[in-house]
C-alpha positions as CSV (number, residue, x, y, z in Angstrom):
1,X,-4.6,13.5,-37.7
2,X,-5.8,9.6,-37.4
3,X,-3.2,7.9,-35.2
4,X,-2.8,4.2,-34.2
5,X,-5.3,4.3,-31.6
6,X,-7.8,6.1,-33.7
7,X,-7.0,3.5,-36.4
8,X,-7.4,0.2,-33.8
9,X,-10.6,1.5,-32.0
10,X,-12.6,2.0,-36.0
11,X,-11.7,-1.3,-37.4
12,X,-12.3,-3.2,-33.9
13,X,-16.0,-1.6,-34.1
14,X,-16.3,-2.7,-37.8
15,X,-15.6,-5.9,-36.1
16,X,-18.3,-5.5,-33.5
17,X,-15.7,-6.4,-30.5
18,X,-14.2,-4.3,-27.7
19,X,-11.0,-3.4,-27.4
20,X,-8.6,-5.3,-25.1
21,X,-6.0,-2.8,-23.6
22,X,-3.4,-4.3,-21.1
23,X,-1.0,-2.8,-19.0
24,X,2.3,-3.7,-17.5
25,X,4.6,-1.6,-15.7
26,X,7.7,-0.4,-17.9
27,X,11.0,-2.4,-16.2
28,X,9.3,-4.8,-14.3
29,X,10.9,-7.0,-13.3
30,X,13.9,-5.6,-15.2
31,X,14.4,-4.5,-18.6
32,X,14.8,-7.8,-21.0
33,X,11.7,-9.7,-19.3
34,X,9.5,-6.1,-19.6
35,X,10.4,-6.1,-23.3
36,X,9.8,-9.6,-23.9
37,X,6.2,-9.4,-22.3
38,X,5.2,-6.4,-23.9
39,X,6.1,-8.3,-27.4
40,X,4.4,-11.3,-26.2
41,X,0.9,-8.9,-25.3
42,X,-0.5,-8.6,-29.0
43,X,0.1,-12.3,-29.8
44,X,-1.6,-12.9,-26.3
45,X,-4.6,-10.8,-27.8
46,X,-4.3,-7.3,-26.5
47,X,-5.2,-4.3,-29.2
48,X,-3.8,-1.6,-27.1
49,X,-0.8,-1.8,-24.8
50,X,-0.4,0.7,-21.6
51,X,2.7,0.8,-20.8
52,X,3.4,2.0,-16.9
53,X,5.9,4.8,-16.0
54,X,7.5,3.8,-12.9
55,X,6.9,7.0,-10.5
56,X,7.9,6.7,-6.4
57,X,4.5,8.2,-4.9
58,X,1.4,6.5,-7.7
59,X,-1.1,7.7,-5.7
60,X,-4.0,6.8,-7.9
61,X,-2.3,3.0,-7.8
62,X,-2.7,-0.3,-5.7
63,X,-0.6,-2.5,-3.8
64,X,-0.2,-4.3,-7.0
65,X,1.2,-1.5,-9.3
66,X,2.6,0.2,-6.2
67,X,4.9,-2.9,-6.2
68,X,5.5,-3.5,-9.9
69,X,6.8,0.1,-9.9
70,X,9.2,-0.3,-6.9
71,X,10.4,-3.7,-9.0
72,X,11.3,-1.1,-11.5
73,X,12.9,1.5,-9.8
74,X,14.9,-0.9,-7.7
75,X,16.0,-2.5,-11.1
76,X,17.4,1.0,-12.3
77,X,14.1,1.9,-14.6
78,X,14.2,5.5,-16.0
79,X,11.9,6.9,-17.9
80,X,14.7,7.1,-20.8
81,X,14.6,3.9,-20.5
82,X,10.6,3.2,-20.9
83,X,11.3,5.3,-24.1
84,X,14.2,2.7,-25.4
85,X,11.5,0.1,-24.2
86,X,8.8,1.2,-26.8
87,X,11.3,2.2,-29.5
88,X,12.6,-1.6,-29.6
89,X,9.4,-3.2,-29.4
90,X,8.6,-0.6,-32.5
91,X,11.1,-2.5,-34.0
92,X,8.8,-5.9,-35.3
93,X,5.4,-4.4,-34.3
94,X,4.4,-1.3,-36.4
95,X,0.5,-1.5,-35.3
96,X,0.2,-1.9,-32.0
97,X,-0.7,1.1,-30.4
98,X,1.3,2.2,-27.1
99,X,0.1,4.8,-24.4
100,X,2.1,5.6,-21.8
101,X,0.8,6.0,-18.4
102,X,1.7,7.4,-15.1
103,X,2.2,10.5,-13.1
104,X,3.6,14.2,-14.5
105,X,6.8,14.8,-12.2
106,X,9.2,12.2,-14.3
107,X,7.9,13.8,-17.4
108,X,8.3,17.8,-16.1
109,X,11.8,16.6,-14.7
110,X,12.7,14.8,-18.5
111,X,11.5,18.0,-20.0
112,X,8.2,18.4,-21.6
113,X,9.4,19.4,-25.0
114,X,12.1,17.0,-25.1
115,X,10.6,14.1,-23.6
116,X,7.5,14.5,-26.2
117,X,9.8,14.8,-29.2
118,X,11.7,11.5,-27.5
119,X,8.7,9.6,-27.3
120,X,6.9,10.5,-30.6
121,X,10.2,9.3,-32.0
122,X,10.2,6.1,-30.0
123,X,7.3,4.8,-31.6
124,X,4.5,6.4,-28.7
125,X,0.4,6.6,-29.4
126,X,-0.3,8.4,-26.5
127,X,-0.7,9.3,-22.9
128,X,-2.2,9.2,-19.8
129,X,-1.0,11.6,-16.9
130,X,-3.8,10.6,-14.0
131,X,-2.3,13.8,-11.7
132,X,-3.1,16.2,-14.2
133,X,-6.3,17.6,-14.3
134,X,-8.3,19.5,-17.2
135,X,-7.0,23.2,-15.7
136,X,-3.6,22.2,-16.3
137,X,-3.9,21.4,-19.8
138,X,-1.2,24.2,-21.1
139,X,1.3,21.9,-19.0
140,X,1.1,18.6,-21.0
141,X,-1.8,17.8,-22.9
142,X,-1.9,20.8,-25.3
143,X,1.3,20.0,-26.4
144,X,1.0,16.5,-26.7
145,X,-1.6,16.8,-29.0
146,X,0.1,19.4,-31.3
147,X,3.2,16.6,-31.2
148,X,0.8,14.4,-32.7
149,X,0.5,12.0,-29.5
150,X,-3.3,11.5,-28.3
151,X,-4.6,12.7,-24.5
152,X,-6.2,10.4,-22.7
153,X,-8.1,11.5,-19.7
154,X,-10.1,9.2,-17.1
155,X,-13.7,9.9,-16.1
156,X,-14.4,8.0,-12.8
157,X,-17.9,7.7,-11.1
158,X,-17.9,11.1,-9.5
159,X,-17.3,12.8,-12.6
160,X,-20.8,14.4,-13.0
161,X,-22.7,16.0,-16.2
162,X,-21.1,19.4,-15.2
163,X,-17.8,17.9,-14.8
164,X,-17.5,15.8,-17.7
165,X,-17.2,18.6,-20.9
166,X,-14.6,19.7,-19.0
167,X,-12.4,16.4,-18.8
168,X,-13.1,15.4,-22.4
169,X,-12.2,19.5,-24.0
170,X,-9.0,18.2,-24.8
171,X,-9.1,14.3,-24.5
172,X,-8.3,12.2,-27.8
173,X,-7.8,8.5,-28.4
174,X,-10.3,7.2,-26.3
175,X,-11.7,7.8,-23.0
176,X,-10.4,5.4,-20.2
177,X,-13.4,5.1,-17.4
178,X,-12.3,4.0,-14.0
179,X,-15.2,1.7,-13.2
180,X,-14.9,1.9,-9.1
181,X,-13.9,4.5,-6.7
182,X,-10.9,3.9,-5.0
183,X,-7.4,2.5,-6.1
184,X,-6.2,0.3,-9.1
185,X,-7.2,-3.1,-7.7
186,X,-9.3,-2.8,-4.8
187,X,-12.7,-3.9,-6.3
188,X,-14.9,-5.9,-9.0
189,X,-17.0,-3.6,-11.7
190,X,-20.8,-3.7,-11.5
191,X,-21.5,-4.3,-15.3
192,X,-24.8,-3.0,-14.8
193,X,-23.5,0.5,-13.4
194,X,-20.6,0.3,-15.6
195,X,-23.2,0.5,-18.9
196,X,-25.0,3.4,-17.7
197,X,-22.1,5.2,-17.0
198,X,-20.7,4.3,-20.3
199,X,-23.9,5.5,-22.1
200,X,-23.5,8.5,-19.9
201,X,-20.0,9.5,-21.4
202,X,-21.3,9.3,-25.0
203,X,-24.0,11.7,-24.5
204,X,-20.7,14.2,-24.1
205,X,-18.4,11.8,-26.8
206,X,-18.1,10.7,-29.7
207,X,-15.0,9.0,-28.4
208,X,-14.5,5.5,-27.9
209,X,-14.9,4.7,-23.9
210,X,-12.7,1.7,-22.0
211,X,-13.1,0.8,-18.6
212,X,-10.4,-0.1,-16.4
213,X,-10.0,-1.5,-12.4
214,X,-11.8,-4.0,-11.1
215,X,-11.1,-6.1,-14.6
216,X,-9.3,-9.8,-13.4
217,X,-10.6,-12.5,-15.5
218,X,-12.3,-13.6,-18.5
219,X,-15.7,-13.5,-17.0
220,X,-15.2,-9.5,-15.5
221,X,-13.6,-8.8,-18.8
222,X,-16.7,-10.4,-21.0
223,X,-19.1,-8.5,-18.5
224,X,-17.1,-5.6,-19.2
225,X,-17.0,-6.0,-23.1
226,X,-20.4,-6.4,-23.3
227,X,-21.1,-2.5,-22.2
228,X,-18.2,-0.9,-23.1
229,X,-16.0,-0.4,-26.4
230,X,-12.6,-1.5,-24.3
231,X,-11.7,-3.4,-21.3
232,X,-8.6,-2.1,-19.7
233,X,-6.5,-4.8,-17.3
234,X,-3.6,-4.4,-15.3
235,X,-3.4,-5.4,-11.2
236,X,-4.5,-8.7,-12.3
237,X,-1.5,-8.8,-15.0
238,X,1.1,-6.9,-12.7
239,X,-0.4,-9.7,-9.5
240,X,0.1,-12.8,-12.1
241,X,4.0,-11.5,-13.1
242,X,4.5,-10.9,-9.1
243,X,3.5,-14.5,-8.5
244,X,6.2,-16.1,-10.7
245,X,9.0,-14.3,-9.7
246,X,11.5,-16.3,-7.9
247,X,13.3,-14.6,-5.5
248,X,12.0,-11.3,-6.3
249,X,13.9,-12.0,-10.5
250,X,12.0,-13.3,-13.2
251,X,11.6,-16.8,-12.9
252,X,11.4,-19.3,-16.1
253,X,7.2,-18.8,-16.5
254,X,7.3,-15.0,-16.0
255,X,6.9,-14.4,-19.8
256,X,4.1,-16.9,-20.1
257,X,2.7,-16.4,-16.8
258,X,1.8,-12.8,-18.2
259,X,0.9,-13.6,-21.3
260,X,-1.6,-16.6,-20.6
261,X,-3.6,-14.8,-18.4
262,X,-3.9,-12.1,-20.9
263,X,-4.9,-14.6,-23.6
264,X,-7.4,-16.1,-21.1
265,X,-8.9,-12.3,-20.8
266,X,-9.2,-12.4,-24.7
267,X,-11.1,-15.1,-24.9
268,X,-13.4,-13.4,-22.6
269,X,-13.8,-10.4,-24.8
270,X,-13.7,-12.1,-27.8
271,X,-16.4,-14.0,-26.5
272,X,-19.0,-11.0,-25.3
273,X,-18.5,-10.0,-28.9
274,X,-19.8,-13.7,-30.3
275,X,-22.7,-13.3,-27.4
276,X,-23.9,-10.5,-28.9
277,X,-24.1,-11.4,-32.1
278,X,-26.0,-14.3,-31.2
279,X,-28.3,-12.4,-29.2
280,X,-28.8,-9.8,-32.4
281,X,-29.2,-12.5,-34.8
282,X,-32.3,-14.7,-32.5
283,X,-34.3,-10.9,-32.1
């Protein structure tokens, strides 16, 4: 079965380009202004939208996230209501492909079987459960894929040769490579060392493989493009909605504040994909 994100990731190669894949938290910083950013995203230049579960212990996530979840949950987020989220933006954006990400307990509390049948309904690509590792697959990710929803596991730099067939059994979509060790936010990408680790993963893939953290600007995200078949933002989106938030509520620039920083990032992309042309085109 060819799904949205199967469908984005081959005509973006026939266009030589890497993907752009942003996320936001779900609810931040309540649920109007998250649904009016997330609309705003694919105008902005994004391909593929994550769209943040808010969970109270995101181990995996920085100060930034951390935060942008807490703005969520103080604003009466639920994951029903990250569902109603994607089913209204569904309603004037038919392409764009949506993964949710976050952490298993919200969706083992929802229900598995219900909350996959919810969100395949809603207008959900796919997922990405970062507590949930390959010997758990019978929990979630087996049925996600049977519901028709793609599996998205990370590979990080410790993942190793004998570690990797294991992650990517049962992974679809793409693969989403966590570029530094650490948290969501804590560090710049090495584009040198993100390339060989890319090549790395496709000796075990055929899948497409994004890189996320460490992403903040057009010039990480060009670096990043140039190596990689998608660049995966977030802190730096999640930091530039924190900064215009007037006392702690959206403020009149949230929206745009968002959304230009985004386009800025697209540029960047866009750009890597012009440089190497050029460069394929002078050889």
């Amino acid at each position: 079965m060819t799904t949205r994100i199967d469908r984005r990731f081959a005509a973006l190669r026939a266009e030589g380009r890497a993907a752009l894949v942003t996320f936001v938290m779900a609810g931040d910083p309540d649920a109007a202004t998250s649904l009016a950013i997330v609309k705003a995203l694919p105008k902005a230049g994004a391909d593929v939208i994550e769209i943040g579960m808010p969970f109270s212990d995101p181990m995996a996530d920085g100060p930034a996230i951390q935060a942008s979840g807490l703005r969520a949950l103080h604003g009466g987020q639920t994951l029903r209501k990250t569902l109603a989220l994607t089913r209204a933006f569904r309603e004037t954006d038919a392409d764009t492909p949506i993964v949710l990400m976050g952490y298993y307990n919200p969706i083992y509390v929802y229900g598995v079987d219900a909350f996959l049948g919810d969100a395949k309904a809603a207008g959900v690509d796919g997922l990405i459960v970062v507590d949930l590792p390959p010997e758990e697959d019978e929990e979630l990710c087996l049925p996600a894929l049977k519901a028709g929803l793609n599996f998205v596991r990370l590979a990080t730099p410790t993942t190793d040769d004998k570690r990797l067939p294991a992650v990517l059994a049962n992974t679809s979509g793409f693969v989403y490579y966590v570029s530094i060790t650490g948290v969501t936010g804590a560090a710049a990408a090495d584009p040198a060392k993100v390339g060989a680790a890319v090549q790395r993963i496709k000796r075990h893939t055929h899948l497409p493989v994004a890189v996320g953290f460490g992403v903040k600007d057009a010039a990480s995200a060009a670096a990043i493009a140039g190596v990689a078949d998608g660049v995966v933002v977030g802190s730096a989106l999640v930091e530039a909605l924190r900064a215009s938030l007037v006392e702690g509520k959206a403020g009149p620039n949230t929206v745009d504040a968002v959304a230009g920083l985004a386009r800025t990032i697209a540029a960047g992309v866009r750009g890597a994909a012009k440089a190497n042309e050029q460069a394929r085109a002078s050889r």
